[in-house]
N, C-alpha and C positions, 0 to 999 in steps of 0.2 A: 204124416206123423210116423216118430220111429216104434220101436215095441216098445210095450206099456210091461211090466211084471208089477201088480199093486201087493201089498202086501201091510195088511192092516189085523188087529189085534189091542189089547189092555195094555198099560204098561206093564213094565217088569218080561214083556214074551220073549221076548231076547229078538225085538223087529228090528232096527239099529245093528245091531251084534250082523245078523243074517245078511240083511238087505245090503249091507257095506261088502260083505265075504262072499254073494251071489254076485253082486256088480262088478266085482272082480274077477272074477270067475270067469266070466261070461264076457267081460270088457266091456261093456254098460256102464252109464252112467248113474252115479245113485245121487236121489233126492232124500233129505232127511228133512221131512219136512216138522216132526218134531221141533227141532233145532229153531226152523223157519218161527214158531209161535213163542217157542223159549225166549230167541231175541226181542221178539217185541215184549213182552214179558220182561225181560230184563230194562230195558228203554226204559218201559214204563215206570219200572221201580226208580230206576236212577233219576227222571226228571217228576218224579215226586206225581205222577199222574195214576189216579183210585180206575182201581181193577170196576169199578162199578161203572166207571163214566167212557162209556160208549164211544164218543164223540169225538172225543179225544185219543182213544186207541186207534178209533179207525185212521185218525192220520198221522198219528202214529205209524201207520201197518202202512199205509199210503206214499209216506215219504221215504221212509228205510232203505237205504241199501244192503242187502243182504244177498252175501258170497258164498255161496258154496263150495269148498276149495278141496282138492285132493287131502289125501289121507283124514278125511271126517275133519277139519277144521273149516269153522266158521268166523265170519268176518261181518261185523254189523257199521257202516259207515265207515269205513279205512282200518276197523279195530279187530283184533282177534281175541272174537269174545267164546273161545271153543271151551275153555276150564270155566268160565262164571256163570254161563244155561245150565249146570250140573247139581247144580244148589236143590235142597229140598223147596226152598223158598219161590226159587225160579220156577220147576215145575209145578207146583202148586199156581205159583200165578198163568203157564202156560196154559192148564186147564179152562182155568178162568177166562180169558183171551179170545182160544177157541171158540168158546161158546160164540162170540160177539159175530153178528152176520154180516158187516161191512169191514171186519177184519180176515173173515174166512175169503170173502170175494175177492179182494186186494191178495191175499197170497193164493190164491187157490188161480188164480190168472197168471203168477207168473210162473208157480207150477207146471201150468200147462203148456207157458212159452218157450220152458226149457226143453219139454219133449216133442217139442214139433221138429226138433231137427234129430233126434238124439234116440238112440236106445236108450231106457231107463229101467233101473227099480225103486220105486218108490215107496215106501212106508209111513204108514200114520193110523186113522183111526175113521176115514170116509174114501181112503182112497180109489177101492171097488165099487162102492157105491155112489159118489157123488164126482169126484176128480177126476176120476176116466172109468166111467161106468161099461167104458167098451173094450179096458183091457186085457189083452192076447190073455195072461194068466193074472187070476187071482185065488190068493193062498190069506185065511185068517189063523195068524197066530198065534196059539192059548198056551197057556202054561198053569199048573196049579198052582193055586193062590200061594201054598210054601214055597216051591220053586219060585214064585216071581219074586216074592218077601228075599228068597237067598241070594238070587241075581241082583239085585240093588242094592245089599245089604254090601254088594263087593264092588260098586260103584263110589259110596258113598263112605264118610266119615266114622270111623270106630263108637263115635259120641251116640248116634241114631242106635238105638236101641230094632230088635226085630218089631216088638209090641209097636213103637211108633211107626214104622214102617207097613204093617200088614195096617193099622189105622188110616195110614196117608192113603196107599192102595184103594183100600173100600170105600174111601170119599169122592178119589180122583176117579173110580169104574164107576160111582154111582152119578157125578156130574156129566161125565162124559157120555152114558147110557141113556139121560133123563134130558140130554139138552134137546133144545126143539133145534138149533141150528145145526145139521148134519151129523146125527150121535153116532158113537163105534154101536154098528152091525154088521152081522158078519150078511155080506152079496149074498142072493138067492143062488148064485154060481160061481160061488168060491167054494175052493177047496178048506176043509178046515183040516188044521197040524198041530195035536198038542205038542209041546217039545221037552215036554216034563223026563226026565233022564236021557236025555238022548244028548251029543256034544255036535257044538254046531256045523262041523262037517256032517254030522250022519242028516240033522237038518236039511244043510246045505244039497246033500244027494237025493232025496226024499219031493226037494221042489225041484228039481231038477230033473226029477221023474214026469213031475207037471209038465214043465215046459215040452222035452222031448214029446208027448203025450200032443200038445198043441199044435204043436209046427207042421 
């Protein structure tokens, strides 16, 4: 197996933004595995399949083809679905997804099939802890709850007010925190980084200090 960099955190830490600009860096390969549950999340929506019905996600999650492509583009079944996982609606249902334990297996497997040949940095919300609880560095990503409110706010549609935004945030931390299938916490040996004023170069040098540190 190549190097692991996990790199797990809340939404809004700016994991995405880094994880994309370390793998570069570094010339690693970066997994978004966000993305990975968006998609299914998206599926679901389009063939009219309820966030509640298990059974159906899971093959869902089972069948999928999902690409991971240079420059942060995703591809679900031949499509490039990289601008329609961005939706408040999408994330909100990836939450939901997540949670489902025969949908974490099915991606959290190919996950790992990727890095068996591969340098990677990976980001999500178990990746320390559950996806390669053995890898080389891990870094948990926080940011304060305004700082992550203002990072999405610039992701996102002028229409999304902040107030709905900091609302979405403390549903989607408190789902994410309370699920029994693999919740964000932060590894008993991770480093933790808030990134609250810093811009993501000084980020980027900061984990960088990690790794150097590990080798």
């Amino acid at each position: 197996m190549g190097i692991v960099i996990a790199i797990d955190g809340p939404a809004g830490a700016g994991k995405s933004t880094i994880a994309r600009l370390l793998a570069s860096r570094l010339q690693y390969t970066y997994i978004d595995t966000g993305a990975m549950y968006r998609s299914i999340a998206l599926l679901a929506g389009r063939q009219g399949v309820s966030m509640e019905d298990a059974a159906r996600l899971e093959a869902l999650a089972a069948a999928a083809e999902i690409e991971l492509l240079p420059e942060g583009r995703v591809c679900l079944n031949g499509e490039d679905i990289t601008d329609s996982i961005r939706t408040p609606e999408v994330s909100a249902g990836a939450s939901k997804v997540a949670a489902i334990g025969g949908v974490r297996v099915a991606l959290v497997a190919r996950q790992r099939q990727i890095a068996e040949r591969r340098n990677v940095v990976m980001e999500g919300r178990d990746i320390g802890t559950v996806v390669f609880p053995n890898a080389r560095v891990k870094v948990f990503l926080d940011a304060d709850p305004g700082e992550r409110v203002r990072r999405r706010q610039g992701d996102l549609p002028s229409t999304v007010s902040a107030e709905e935004l900091a609302a979405q945030l403390a549903e989607r931390d408190a789902r994410d925190r309370g699920r029994a299938e693999s919740p964000l916490v932060q590894a008993q040996d991770a480093v933790y980084l808030n990134s609250t004023g810093l811009t993501p170069d000084e980020v980027i040098e900061k984990i960088l200090e990690i790794v150097r540190r590990e080798k």
